[in-house]
N, CA, C and O atoms as a MOPAC input file, in Angstrom:
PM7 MOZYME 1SCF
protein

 N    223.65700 1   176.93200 1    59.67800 1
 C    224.94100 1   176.97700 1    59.00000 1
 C    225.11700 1   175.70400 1    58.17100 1
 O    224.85500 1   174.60500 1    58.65800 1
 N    225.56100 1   175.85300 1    56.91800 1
 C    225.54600 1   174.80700 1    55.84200 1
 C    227.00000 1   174.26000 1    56.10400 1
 O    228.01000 1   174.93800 1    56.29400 1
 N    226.88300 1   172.79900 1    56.07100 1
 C    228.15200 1   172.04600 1    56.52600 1
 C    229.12400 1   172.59300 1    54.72700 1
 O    228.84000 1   172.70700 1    53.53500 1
 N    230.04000 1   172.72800 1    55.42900 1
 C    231.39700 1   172.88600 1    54.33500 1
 C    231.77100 1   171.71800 1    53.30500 1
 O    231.73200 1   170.50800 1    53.52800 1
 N    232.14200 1   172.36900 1    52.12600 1
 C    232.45400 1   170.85300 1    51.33700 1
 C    233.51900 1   170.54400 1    51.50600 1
 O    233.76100 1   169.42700 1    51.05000 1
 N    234.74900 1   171.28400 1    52.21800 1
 C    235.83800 1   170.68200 1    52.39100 1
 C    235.87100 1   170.76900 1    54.01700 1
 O    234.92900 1   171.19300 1    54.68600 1
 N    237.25900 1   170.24300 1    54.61100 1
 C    237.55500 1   170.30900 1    56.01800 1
 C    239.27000 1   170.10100 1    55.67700 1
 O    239.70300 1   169.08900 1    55.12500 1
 N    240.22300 1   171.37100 1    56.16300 1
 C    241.39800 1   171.28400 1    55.90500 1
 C    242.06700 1   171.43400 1    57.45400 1
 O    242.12700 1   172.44300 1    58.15800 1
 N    242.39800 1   170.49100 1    57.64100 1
 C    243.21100 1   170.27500 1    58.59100 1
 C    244.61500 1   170.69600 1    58.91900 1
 O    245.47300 1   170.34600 1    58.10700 1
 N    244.98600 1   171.36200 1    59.93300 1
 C    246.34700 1   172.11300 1    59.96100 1
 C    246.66500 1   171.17900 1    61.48400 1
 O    245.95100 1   171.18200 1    62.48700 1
 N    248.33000 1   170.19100 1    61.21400 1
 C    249.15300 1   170.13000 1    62.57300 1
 C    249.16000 1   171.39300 1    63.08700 1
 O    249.24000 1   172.44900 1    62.46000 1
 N    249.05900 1   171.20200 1    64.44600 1
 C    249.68300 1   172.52200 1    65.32000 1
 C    250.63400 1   171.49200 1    66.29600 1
 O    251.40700 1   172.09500 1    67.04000 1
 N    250.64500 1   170.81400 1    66.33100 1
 C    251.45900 1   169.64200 1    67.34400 1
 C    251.35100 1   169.61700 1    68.76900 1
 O    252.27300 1   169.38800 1    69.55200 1
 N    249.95000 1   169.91400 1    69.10000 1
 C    249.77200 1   169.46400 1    70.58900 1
 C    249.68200 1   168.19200 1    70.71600 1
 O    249.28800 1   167.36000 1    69.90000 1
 N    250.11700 1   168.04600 1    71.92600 1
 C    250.11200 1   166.58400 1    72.50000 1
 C    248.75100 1   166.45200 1    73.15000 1
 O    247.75100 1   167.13500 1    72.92800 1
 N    248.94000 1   165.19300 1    74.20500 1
 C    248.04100 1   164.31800 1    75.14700 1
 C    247.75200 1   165.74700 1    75.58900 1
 O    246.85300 1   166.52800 1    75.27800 1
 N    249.31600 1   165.89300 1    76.82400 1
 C    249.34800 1   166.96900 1    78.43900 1
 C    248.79200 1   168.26000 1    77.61400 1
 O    248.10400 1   168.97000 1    78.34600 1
 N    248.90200 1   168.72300 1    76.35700 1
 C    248.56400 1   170.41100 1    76.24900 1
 C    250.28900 1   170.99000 1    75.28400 1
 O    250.35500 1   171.98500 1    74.56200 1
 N    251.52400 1   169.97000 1    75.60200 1
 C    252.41600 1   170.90000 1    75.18300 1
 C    252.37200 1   170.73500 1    73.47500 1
 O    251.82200 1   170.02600 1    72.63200 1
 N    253.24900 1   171.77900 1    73.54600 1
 C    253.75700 1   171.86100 1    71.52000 1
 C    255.11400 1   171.06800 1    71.76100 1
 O    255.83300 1   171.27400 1    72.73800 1
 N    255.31200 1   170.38400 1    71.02900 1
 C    256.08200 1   169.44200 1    70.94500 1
 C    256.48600 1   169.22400 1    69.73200 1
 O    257.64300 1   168.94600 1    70.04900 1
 N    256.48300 1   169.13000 1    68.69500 1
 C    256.33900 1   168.75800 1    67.54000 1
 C    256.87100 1   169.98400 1    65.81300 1
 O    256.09200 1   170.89400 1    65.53300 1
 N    257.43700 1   169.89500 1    65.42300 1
 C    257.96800 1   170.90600 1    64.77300 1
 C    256.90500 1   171.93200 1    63.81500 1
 O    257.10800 1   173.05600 1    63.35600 1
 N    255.78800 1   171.09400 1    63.74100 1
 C    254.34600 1   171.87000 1    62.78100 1
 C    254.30200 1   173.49500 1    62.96000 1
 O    254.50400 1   174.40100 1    62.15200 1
 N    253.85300 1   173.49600 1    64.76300 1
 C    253.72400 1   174.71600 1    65.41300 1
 C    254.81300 1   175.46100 1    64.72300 1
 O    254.40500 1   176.15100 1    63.78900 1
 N    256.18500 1   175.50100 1    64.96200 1
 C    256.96900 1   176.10000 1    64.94100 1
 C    257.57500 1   176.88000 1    63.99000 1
 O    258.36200 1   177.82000 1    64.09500 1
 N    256.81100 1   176.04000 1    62.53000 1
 C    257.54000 1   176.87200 1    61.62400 1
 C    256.13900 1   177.17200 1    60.81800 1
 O    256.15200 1   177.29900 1    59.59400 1
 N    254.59800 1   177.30700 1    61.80000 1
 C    253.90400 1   177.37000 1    60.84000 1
 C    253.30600 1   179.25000 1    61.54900 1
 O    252.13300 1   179.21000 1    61.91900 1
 N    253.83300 1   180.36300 1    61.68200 1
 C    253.82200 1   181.67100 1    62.59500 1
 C    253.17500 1   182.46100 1    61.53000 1
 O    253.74000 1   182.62400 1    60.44900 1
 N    252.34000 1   182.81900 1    61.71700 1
 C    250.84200 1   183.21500 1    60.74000 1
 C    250.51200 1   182.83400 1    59.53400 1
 O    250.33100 1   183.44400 1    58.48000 1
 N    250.44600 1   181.39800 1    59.94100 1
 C    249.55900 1   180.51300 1    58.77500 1
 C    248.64900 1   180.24400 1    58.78100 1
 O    247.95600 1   180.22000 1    57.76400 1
 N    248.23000 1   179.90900 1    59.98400 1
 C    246.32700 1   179.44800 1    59.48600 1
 C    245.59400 1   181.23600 1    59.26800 1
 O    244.45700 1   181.60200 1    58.97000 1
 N    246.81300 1   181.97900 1    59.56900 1
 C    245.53800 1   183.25900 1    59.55200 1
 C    245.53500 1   183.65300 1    57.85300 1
 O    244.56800 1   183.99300 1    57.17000 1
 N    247.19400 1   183.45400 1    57.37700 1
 C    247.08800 1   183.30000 1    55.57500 1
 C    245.82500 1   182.67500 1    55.11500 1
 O    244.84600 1   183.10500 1    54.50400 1
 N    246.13200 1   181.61100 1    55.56500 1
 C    245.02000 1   180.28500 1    55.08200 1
 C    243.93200 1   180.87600 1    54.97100 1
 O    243.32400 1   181.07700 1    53.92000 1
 N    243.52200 1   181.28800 1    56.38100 1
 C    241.64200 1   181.78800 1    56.29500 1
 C    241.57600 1   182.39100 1    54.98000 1
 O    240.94100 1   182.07500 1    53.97400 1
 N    242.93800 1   183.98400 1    55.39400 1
 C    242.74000 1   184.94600 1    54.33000 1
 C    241.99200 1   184.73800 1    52.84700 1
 O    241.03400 1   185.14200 1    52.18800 1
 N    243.40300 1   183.59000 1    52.79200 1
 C    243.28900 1   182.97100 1    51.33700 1
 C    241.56000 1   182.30700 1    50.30200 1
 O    240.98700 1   182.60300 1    49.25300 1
 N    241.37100 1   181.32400 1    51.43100 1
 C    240.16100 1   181.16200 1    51.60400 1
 C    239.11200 1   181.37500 1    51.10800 1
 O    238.53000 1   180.77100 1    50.20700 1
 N    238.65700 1   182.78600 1    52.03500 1
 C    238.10800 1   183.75500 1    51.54700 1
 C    238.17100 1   184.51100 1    50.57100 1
 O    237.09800 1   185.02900 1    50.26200 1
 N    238.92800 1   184.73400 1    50.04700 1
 C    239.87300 1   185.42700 1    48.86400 1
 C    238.87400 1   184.70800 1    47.33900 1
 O    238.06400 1   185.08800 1    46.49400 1
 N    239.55800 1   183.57500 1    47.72000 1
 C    239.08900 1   182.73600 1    46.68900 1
 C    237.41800 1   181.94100 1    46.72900 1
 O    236.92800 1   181.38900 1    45.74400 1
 N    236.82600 1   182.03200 1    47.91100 1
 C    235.66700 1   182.14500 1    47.83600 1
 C    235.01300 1   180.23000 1    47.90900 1
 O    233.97600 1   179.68000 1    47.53800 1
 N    236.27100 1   179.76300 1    48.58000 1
 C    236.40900 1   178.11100 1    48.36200 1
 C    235.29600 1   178.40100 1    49.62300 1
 O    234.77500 1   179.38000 1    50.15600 1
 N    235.27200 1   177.13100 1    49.73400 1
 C    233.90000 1   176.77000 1    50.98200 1
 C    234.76900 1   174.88400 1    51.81600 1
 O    234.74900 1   173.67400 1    51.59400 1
 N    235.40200 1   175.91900 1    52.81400 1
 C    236.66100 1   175.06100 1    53.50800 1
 C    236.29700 1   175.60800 1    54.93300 1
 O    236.13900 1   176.82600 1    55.02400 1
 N    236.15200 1   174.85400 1    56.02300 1
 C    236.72900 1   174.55600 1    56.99100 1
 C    238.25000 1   174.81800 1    57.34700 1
 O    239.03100 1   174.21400 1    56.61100 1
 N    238.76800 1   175.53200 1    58.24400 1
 C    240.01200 1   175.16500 1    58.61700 1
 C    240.26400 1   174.57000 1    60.10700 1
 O    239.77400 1   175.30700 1    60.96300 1
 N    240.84000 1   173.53700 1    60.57200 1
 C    240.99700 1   172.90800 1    61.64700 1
 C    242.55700 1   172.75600 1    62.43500 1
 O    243.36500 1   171.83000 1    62.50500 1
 N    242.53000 1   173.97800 1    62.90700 1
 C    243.76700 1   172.79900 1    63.47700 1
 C    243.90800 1   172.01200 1    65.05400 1
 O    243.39400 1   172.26300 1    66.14400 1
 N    244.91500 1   170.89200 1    64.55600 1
 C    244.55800 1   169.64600 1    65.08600 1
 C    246.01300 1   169.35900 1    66.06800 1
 O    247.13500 1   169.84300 1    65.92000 1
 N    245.54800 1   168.46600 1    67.02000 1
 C    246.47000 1   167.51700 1    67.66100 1
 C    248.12500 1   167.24500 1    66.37500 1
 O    248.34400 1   167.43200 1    65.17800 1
 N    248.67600 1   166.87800 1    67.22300 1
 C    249.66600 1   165.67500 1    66.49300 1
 C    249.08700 1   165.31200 1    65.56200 1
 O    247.87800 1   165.34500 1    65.79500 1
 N    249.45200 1   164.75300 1    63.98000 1
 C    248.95800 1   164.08600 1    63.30300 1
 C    250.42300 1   163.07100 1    63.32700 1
 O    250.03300 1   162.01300 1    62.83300 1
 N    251.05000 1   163.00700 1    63.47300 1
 C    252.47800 1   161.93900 1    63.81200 1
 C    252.76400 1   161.83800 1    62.40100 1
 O    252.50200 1   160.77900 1    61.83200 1
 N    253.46000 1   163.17100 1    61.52000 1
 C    254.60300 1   163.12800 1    60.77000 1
 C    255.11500 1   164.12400 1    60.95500 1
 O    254.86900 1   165.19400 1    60.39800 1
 N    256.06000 1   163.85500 1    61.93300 1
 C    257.00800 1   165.16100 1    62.16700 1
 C    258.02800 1   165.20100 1    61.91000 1
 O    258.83300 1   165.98800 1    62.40800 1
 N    258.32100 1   164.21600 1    60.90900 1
 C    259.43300 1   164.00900 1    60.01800 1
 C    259.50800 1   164.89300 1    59.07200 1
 O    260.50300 1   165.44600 1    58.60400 1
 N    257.78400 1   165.06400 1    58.66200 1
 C    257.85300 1   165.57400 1    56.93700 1
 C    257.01800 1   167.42600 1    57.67600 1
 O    256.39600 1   168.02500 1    56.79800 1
 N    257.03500 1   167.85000 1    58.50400 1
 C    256.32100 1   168.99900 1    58.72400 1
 C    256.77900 1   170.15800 1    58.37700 1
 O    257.97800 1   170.25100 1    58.11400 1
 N    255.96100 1   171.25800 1    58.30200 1
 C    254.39000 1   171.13100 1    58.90700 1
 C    253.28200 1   170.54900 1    58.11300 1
 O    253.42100 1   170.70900 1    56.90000 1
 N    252.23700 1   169.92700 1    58.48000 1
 C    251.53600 1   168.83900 1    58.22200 1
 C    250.03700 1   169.61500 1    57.68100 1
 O    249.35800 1   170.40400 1    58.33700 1
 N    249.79200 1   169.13900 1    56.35100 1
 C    247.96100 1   170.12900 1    55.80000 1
 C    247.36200 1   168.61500 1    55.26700 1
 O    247.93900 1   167.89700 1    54.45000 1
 N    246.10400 1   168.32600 1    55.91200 1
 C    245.21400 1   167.78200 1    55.25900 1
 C    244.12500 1   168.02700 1    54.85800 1
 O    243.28400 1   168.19600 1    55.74100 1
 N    243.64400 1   168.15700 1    53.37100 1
 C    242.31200 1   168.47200 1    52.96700 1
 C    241.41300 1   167.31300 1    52.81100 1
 O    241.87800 1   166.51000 1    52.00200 1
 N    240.23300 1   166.94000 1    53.33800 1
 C    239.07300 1   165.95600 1    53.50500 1
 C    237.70000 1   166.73500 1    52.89700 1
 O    237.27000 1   167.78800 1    53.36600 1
 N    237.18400 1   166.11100 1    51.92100 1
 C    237.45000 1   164.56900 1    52.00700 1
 C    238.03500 1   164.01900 1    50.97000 1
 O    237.51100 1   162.98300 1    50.56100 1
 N    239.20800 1   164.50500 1    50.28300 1
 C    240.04300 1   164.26700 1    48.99900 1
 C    240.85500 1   163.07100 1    49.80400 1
 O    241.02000 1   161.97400 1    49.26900 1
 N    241.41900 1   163.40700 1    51.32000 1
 C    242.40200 1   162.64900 1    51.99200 1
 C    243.71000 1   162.71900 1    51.60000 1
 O    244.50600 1   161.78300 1    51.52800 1
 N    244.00100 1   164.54600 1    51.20300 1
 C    245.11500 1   164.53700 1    50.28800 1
 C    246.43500 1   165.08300 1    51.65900 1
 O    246.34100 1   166.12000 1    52.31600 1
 N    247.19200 1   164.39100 1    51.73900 1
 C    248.04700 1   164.62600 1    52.98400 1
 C    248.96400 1   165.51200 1    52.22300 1
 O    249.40100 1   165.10700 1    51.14500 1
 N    249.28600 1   166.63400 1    52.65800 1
 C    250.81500 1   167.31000 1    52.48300 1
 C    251.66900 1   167.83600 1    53.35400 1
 O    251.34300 1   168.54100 1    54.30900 1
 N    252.86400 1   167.49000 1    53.03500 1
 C    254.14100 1   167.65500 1    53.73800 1
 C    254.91700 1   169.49900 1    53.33000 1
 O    254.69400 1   170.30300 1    52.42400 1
 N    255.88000 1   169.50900 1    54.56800 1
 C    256.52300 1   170.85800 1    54.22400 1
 C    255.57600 1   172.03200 1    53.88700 1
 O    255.93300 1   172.92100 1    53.11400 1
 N    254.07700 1   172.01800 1    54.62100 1
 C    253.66900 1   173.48600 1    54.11100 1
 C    254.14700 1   174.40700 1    55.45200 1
 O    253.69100 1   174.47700 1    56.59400 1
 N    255.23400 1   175.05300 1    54.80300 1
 C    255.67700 1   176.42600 1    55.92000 1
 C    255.69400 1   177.38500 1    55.08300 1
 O    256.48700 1   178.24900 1    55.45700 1
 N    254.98600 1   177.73500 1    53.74500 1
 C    255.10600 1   179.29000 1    52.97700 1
 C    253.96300 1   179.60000 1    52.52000 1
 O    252.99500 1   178.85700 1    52.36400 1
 N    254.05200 1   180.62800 1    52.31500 1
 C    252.73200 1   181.15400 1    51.71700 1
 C    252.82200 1   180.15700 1    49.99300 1
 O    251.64300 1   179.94900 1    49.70600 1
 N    253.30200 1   179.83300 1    49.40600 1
 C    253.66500 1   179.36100 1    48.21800 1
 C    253.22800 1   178.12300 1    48.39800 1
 O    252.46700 1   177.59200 1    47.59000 1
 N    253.66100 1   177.53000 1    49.47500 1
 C    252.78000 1   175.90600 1    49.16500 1
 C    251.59300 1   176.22300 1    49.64900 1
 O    250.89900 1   175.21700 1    49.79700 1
 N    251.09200 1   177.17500 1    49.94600 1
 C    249.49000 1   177.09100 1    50.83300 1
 C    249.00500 1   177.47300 1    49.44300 1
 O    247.93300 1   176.94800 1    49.14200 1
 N    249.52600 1   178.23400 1    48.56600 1
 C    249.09200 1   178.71900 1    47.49600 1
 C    248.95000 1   177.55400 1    46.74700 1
 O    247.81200 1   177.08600 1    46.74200 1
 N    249.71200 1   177.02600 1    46.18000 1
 C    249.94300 1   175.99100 1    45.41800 1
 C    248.30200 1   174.96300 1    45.87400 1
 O    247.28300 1   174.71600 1    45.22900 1
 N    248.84000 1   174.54500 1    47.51300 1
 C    247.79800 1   173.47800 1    47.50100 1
 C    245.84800 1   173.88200 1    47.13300 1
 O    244.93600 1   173.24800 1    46.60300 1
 N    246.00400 1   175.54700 1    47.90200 1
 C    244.53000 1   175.78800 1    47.42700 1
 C    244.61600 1   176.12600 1    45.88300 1
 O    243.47100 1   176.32000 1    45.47400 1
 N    245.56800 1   176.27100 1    44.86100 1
 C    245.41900 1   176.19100 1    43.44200 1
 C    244.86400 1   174.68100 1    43.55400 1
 O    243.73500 1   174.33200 1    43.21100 1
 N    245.76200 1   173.93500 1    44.04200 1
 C    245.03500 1   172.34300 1    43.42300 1
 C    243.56200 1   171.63300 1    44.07100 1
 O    242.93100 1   170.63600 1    43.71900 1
 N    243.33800 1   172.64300 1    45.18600 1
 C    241.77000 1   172.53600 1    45.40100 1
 C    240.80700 1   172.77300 1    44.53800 1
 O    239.70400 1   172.25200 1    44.37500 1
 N    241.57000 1   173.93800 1    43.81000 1
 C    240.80500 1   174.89800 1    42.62300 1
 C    240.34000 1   174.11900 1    41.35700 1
 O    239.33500 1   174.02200 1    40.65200 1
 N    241.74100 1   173.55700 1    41.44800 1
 C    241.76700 1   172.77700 1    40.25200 1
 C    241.24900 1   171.24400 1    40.11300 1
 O    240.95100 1   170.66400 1    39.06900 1
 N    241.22300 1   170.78800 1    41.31400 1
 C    240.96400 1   169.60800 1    41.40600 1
 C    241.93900 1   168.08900 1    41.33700 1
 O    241.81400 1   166.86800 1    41.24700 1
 N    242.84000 1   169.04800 1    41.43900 1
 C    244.45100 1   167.97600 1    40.96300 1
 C    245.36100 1   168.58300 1    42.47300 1
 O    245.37300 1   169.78300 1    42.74900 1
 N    245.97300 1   167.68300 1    43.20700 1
 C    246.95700 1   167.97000 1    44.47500 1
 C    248.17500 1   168.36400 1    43.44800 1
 O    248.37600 1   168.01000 1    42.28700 1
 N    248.68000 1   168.96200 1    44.05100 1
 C    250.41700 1   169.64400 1    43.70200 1
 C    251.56100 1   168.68700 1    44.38700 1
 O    252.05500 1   168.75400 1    45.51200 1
 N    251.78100 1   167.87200 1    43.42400 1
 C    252.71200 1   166.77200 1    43.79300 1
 C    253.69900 1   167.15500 1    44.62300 1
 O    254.05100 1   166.27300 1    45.40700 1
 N    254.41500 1   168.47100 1    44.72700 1
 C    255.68700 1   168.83500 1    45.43900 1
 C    255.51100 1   168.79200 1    46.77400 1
 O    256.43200 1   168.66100 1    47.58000 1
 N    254.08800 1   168.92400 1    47.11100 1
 C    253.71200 1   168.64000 1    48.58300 1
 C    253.12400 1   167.75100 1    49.10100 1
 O    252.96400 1   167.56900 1    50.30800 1
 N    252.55300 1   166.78400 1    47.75000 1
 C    252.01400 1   165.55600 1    49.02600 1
 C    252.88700 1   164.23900 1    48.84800 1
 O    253.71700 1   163.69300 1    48.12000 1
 N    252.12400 1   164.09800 1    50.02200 1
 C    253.05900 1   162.41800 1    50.96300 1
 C    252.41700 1   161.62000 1    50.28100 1
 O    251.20400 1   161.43800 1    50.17500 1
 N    253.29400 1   161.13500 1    49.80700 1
 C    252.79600 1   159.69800 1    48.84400 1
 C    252.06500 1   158.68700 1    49.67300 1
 O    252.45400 1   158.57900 1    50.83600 1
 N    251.30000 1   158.10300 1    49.36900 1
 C    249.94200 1   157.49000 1    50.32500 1
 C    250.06300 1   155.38300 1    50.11400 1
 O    249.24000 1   154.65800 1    50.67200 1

């Protein structure tokens, strides 16, 4: 299996103990399965991961694509998942969603 050129990281907000804690989970209720969809759709060559806590649960739910290191905030719609894999596409992040670095 050929390593992926991307690796996109999805909060799910587990903790240390195992619980969800964290608001990511909560408002993200069939998203990584969009995501795959999408994905595939478009024929990108991505990894999807989801992860521990990433500790902004201020700005959630939480997407990171690596190895751009492009952090984004507020993806809970199909519209910013869209948006951000347009700017994978494109090669430019979609400012409305990322966390200024």
């Amino acid at each position: 299996m050929a390593i992926p050129a991307r690796q996109i990281l999805v909060c799910q907000s587990f903790r240390v103990a195992g619980d969800k804690k964290g608001i990511c989970h909560k408002q993200t209720d069939g998203f990584l399965q969009y995501l795959e969809e999408e994905i595939l759709d478009r024929g990108l060559d991505c990894l999807v991961s989801a992860t521990t806590c990433l500790k902004q649960c201020e700005s959630g739910p939480i997407m990171v694509v690596q190895p751009e290191n492009w952090w984004f905030k507020g993806v809970a719609s199909e519209e910013a998942i869209d948006a951000i894999l347009d700017g994978i596409e494109e090669g430019s992040p979609p400012e409305a969603y990322l966390i200024a670095g």
